[in-house]
C-alpha positions in Angstrom: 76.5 160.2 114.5 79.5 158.0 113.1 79.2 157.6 109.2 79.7 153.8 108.3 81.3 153.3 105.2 79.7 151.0 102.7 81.3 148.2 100.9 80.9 148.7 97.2 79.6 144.8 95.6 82.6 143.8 93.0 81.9 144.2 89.5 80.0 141.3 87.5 81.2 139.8 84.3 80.3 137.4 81.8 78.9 136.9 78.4 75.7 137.3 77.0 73.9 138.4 74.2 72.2 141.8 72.8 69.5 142.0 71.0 68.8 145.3 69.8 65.8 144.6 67.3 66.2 141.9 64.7 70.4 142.3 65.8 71.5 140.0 67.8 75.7 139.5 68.8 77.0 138.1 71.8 79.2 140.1 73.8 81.1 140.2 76.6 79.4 142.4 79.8 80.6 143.9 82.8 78.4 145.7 85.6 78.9 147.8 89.0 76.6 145.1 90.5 75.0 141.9 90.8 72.4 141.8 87.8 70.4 139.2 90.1 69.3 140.9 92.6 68.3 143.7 90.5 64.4 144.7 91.4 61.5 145.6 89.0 61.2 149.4 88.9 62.8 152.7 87.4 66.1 152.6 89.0 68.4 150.6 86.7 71.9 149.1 87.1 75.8 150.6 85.1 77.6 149.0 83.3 79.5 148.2 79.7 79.5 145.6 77.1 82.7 144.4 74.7 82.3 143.0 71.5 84.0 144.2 68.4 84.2 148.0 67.4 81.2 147.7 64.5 78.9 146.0 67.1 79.9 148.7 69.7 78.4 150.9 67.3 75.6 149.7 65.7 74.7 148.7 69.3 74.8 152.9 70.1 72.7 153.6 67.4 70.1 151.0 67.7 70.1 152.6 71.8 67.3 150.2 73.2 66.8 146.6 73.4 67.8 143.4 75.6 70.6 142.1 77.1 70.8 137.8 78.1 73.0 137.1 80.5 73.9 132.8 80.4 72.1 131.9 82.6 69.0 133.0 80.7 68.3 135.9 82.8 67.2 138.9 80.3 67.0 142.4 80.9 65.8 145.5 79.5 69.4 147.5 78.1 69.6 151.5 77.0 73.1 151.9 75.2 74.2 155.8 76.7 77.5 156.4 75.5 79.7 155.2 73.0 83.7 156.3 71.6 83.7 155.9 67.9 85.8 152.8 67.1 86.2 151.9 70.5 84.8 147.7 71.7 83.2 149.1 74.8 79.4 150.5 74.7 78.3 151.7 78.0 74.9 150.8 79.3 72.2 151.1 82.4 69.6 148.0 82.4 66.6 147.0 84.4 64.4 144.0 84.5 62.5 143.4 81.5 
């Protein structure tokens, strides 16, 4: 049996905005895969967000919440790692 090699989809970017609670910043997103095509159910997608250092980390503390992509598309966002004073949060998300 010959092992076929799989084409890894190229990494999405764009802005959105996360609201964690009553906080709500835009920021700048970047994910393994296309958020579209994304199904309902417990396996999520990776991924990180940008924005400034404060936001990285109030975003980390705050953990769960939404992320809005611009075309309106929202998704359910858990915030799993963070470097103290660093822009970039990482995240996993799955469709709200």
């Amino acid at each position: 049996m010959a092992w076929v090699k799989r084409q890894k989809a190229p990494a999405v970017t764009g802005q959105g905005t996360l609201r964690l609670g009553s906080y709500e910043r835009a920021v700048v997103y970047s994910l393994l895969s296309d958020p579209t095509r994304l199904r309902a159910g417990p396996k999520g997608l990776r991924g990180s967000i940008q924005a400034d250092p404060e936001t990285a980390a109030e975003a980390f503390r705050l953990r769960d919440g939404h992320l809005v992509l611009a075309e309106g598309i929202e998704f359910k966002v858990k915030v799993v790692a963070y470097t103290d004073g660093s822009p970039t949060a990482y995240i996993e998300l799955w469709r709200a």
